[in-house]
C-alpha positions as CSV (number, residue, x, y, z in Angstrom):
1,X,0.0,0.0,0.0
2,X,1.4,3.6,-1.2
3,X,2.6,5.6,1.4
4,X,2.2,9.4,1.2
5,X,6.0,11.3,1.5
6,X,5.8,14.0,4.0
7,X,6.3,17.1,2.9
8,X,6.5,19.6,5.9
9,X,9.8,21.7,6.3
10,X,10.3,20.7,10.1
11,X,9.6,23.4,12.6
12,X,13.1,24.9,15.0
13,X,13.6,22.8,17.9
14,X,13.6,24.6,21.4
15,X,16.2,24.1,22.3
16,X,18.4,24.3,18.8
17,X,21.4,25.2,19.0
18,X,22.5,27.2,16.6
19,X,25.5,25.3,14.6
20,X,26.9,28.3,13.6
21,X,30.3,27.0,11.8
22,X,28.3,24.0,10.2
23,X,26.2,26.5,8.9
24,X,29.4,29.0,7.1
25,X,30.5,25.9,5.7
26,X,27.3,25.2,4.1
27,X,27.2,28.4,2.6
28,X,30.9,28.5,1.2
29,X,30.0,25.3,-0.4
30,X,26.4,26.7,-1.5
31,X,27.6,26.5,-5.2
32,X,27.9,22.8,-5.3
33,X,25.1,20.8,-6.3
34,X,25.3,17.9,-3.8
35,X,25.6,17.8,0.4
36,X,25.2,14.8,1.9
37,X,25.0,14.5,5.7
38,X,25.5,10.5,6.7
39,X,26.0,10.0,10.4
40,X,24.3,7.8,12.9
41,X,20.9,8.5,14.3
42,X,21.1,11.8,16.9
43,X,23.9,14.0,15.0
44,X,21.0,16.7,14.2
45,X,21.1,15.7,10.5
46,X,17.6,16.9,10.0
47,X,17.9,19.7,12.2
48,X,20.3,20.9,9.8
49,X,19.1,20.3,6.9
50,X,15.9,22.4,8.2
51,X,17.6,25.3,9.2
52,X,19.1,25.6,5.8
53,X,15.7,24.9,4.0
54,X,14.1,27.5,6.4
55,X,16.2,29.9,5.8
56,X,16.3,29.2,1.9
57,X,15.2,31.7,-0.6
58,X,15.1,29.1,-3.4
59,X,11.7,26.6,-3.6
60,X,11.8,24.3,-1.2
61,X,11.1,20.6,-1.7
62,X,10.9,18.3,1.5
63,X,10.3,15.3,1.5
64,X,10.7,12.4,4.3
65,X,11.2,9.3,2.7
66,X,10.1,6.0,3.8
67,X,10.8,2.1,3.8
68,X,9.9,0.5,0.4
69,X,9.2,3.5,-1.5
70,X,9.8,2.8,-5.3
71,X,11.2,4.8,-8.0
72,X,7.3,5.2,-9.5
73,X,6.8,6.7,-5.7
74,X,9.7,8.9,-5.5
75,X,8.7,9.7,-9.3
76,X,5.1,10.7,-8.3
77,X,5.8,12.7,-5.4
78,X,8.5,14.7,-6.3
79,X,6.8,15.9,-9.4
80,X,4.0,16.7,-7.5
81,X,5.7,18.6,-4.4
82,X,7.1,20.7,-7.4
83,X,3.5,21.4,-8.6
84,X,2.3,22.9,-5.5
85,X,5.3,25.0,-4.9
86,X,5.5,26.3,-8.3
87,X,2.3,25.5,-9.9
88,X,3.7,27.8,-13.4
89,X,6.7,25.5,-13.3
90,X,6.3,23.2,-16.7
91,X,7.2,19.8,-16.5
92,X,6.2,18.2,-20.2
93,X,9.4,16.4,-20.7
94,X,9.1,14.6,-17.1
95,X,5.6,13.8,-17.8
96,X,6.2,12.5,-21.2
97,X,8.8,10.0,-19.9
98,X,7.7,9.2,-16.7
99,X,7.5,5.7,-17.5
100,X,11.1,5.3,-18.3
101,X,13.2,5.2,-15.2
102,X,16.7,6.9,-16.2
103,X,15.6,9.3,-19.0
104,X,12.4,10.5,-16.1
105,X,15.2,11.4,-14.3
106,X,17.2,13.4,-16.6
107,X,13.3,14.5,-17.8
108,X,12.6,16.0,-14.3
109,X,15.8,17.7,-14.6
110,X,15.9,19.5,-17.5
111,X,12.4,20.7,-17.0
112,X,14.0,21.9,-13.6
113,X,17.1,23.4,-15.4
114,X,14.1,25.5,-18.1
115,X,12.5,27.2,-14.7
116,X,13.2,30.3,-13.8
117,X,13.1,29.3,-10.5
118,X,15.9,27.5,-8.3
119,X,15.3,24.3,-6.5
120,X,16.4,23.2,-2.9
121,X,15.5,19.7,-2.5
122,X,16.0,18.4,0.8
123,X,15.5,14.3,0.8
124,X,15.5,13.1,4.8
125,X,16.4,9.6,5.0
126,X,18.2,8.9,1.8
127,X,19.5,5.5,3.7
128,X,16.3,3.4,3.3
129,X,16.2,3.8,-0.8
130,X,16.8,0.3,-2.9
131,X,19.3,0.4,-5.4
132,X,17.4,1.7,-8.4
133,X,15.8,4.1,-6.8
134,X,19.6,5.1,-6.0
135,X,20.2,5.3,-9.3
136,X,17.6,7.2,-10.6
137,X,18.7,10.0,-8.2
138,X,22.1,9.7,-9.1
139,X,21.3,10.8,-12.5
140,X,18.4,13.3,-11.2
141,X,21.6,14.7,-9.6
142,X,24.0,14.9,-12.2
143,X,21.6,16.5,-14.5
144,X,20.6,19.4,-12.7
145,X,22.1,22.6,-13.8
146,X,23.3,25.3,-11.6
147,X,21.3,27.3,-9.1
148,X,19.8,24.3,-8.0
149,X,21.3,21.9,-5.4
150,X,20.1,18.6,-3.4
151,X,20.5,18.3,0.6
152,X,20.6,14.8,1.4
153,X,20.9,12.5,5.0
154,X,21.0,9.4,5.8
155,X,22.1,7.2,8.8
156,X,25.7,5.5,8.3
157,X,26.1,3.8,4.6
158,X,26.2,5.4,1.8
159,X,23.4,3.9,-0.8
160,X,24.2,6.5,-3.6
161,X,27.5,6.6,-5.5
162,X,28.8,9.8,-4.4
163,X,32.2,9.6,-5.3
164,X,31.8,10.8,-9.2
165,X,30.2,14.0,-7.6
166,X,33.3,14.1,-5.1
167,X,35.8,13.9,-7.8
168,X,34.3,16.4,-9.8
169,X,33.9,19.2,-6.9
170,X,30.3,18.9,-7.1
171,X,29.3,17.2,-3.4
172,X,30.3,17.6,-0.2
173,X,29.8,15.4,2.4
174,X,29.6,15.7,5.7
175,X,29.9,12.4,8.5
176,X,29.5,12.3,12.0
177,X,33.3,13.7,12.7
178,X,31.5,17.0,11.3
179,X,28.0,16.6,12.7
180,X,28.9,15.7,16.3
181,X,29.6,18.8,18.7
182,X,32.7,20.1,19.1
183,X,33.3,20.7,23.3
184,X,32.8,24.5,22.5
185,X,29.5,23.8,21.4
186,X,28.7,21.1,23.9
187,X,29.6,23.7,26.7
188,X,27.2,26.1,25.7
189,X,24.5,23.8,24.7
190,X,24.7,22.1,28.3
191,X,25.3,25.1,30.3
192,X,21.7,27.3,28.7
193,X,20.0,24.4,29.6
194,X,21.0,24.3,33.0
195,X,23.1,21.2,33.6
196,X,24.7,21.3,36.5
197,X,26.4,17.9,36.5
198,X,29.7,17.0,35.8
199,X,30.6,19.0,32.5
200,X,33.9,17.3,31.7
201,X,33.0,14.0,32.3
202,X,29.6,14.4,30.2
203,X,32.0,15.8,27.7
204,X,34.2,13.2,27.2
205,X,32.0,10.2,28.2
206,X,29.4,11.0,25.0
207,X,32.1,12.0,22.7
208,X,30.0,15.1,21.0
209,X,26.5,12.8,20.3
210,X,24.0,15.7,20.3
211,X,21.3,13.4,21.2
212,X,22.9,12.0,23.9
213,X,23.8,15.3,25.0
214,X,20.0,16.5,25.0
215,X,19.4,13.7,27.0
216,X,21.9,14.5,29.7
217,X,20.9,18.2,29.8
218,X,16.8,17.3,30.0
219,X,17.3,16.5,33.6
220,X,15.8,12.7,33.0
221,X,18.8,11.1,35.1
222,X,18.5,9.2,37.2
223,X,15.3,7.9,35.5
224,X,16.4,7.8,32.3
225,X,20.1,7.8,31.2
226,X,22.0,8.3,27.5
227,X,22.2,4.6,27.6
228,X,18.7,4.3,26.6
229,X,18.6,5.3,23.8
230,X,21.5,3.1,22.5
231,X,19.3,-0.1,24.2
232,X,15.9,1.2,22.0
233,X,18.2,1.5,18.3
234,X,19.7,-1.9,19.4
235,X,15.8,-3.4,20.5
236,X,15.4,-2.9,16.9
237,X,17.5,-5.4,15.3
238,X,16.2,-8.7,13.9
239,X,16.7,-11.1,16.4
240,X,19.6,-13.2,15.9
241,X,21.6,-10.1,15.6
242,X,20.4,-8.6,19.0
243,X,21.5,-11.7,20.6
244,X,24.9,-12.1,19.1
245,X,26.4,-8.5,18.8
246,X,27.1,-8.0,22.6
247,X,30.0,-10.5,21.7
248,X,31.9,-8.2,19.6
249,X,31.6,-5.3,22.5
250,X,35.4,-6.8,22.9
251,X,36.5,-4.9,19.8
252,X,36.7,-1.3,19.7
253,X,36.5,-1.3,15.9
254,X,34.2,-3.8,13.8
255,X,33.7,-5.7,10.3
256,X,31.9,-8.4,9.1
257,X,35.6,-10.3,8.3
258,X,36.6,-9.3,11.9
259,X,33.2,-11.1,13.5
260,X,34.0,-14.2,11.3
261,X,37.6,-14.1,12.5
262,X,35.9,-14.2,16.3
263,X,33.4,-16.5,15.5
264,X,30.6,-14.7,16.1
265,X,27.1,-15.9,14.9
266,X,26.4,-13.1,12.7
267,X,25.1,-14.0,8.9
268,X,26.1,-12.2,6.2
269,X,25.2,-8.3,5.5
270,X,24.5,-8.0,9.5
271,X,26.6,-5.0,9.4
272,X,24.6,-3.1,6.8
273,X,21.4,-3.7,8.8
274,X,23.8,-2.2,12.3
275,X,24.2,0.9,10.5
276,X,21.1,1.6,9.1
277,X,19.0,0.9,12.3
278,X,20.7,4.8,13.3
279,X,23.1,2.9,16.2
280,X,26.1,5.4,17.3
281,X,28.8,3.7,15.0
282,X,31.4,5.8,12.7
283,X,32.1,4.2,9.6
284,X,36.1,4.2,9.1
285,X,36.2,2.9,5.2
286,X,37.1,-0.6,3.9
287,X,34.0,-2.2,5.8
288,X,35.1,-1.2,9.2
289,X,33.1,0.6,11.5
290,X,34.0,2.2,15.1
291,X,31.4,1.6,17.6
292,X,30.7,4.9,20.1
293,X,31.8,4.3,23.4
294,X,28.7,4.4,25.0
295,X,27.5,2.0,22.7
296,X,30.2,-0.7,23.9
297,X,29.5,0.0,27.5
298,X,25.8,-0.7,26.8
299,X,26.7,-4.2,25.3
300,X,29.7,-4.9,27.9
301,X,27.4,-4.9,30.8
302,X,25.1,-7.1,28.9
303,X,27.8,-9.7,27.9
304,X,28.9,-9.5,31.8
305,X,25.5,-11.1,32.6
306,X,26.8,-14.1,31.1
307,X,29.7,-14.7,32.9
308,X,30.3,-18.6,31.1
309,X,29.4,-17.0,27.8
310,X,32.1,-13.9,28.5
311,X,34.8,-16.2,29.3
312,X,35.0,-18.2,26.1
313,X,34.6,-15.0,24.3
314,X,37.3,-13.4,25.7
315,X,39.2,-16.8,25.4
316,X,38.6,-16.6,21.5
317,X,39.4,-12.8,21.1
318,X,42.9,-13.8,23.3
319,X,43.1,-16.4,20.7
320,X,42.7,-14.7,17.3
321,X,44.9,-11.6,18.6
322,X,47.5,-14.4,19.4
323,X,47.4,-15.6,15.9
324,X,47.5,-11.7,14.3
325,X,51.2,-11.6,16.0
326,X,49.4,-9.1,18.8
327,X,50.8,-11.2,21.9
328,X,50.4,-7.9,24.1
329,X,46.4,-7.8,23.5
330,X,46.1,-11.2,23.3
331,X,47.2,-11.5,27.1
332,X,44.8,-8.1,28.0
333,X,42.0,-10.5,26.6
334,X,42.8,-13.5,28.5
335,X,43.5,-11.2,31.6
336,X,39.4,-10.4,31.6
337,X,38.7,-14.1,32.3
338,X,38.1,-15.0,35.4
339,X,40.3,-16.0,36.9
340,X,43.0,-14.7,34.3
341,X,44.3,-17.2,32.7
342,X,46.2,-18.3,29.7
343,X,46.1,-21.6,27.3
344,X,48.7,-24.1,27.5
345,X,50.6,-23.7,24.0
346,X,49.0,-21.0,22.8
347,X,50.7,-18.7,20.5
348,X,51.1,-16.5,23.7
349,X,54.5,-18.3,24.2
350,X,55.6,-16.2,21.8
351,X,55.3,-13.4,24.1
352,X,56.9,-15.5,27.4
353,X,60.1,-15.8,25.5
354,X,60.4,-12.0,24.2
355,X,58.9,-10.7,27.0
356,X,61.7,-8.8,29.8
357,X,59.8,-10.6,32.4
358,X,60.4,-13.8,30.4
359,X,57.2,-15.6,31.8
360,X,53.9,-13.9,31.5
361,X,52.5,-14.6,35.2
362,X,53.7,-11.8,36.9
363,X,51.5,-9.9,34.0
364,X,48.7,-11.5,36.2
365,X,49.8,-10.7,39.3
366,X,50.0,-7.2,39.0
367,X,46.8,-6.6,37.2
368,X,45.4,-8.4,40.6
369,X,47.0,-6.2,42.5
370,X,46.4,-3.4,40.1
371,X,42.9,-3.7,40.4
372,X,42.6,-3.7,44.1
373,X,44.2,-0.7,44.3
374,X,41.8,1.0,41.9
């Protein structure tokens, strides 16, 4: 059953901040065609992208895409939003081939690049479009003439091929590295809203999320905590993955090839559907992602629960950093079993003979002692 797109320029925040150096750099690069903002859910990618469509004096389009939409849809709805905002604006050659998926593209275009008007479309959401839809944008975008330009978000992957716009100075992208606070603006967002708690440690602990910012400052603690809303995104993964993924909370960074090497149950493409459920993870290129601190914690504590279950994961992370010729982590893995302990002939031994200490139990011993000083 169709879906309706909404259309509705989202209204400020109250309490917005005001993104001021986001903002300059969006309007040095206000001659390129393309910005994409792709970050994890809570980086104020919408918030953004509505302050610049508010304060737009081009025609608007806004649309808030949805799961399943087709190319037909998107075809429908776009044409239409451009009829209501500029009901003089001709569109024969779109209508003519409306039926033909690339050329409707390049159709809509052209009858775009004939206006006399210029076009802001701002496309919330890009993440959830199949891969023709992807393309038919792709060459909605590269046929667009100047004046007008597409604003684009998404959570974490990148479904369009952006690169060609990239190379040719046309696109700029912006990832959560950009999108997240910087500690000058975490300051002041915190202190107008009256937080009174520990700044530094609020600073550090959320690493520049917005959202989980907001949630700090809204005074919810101790009811509610930042945690929370890691534990909903993660509530909303199919099943199997929900119950596997806390294993991996033992690696700071993640891939589906680092999961096999750890022998995780995960099937294949459970990555993909991680980053597009909006969960706090920075994607670092080749198929590795970086998990947000918070979000590690969350699936730490869970893994803890299962202290039988912890043990042999810890045992196998030991194990595969002893095989990558990583003899130092290997042991900080095996140290988290309880009690800390290392296998009989495990590449490990590598370490006992190089190490100074020349046998790796006084490693033990110290962390002991180490942690009952803490």
């Amino acid at each position: 059953m169709r879906q309706d797109l909404d259309s509705a320029i989202p209204l400020p925040l109250r309490t917005e901040l005001e993104r001021a150096n986001l903002l300059q750099m969006l309007e040095e690069n206000s001659g390129v065609k393309l910005i994409a903002l792709f970050a994890p859910s809570g980086y104020g990618k919408t918030t953004l992208m509505a302050k610049v469509a508010r304060s737009s004096i081009k025609a608007v389009i806004w649309l808030n895409l949805h799961e399943q939409i087709s190319t037909a849809e998107l075809c429908r709805d776009l044409g239409a939003a451009i009829s209501r905002q500029r009901p003089n604006c001709s569109l024969e050659r779109f209508e003519r081939l409306r039926e033909t998926q690339t050329a409707s593209a390049r159709a809509l275009a052209q009858d775009l690049n004939h206006s006399d008007d210029n076009f802001l479309f701002c496309l919330d959401r890009v993440d959830v479009l199949e891969a023709d839809t992807c393309r038919w944008l792709e060459a909605f975008v590269a046929t667009l003439g100047e004046g007008h330009q597409v604003i684009m978000s998404g959570y974490g992957s990148l479904p369009l091929k952006l690169s060609q716009f990239v190379a040719q100075g046309s696109a700029l992208v912006l990832g959560r590295d950009q999108l997240a606070f910087d500690s000058q603006e975490a300051s002041v967002y915190l202190k107008a809203r009256g937080y009174t708690g520990d700044l530094p440690r609020a600073l550090e602990h959320l690493d520049g999320w917005p959202a989980g910012l907001a949630f700090v400052a809204s005074g919810a603690n101790p009811i509610l905590h930042p945690a929370d809303l890691v534990i909903d995104a993660l509530d909303t993964l199919p099943t199997a993955i929900r119950l596997a993924i806390c294993e991996l909370s033992v690696l700071d960074t993640w891939s589906e090839d680092l999961a096999l090497q750890l022998e995780v149950n995960l099937s294949r493409g459970w990555l993909q559907l991680v980053r597009r459920s909006g969960l706090p993870i920075s994607p670092l290129g080749h198929g590795v992602v970086r998990p947000h601190r918070l979000m590690l914690e969350v699936l730490q504590s869970e893994l803890r629960l299962e202290p039988r279950r912890a043990q042999e994961v810890y045992g196998r992370a030991g194990d595969w950093a002893a095989r990558h010729q990583e003899p130092v982590r290997a042991v900080q893995f095996y140290l988290q079993r309880t009690p800390p302990r290392m296998p009989c002939g495990s590449p490990v031994k590598r370490f006992r003979n190089t190490s100074p200490v020349g046998n790796p139990e006084p490693c033990v011993s110290c962390s002991r002692r180490s942690r009952r000083n803490a």
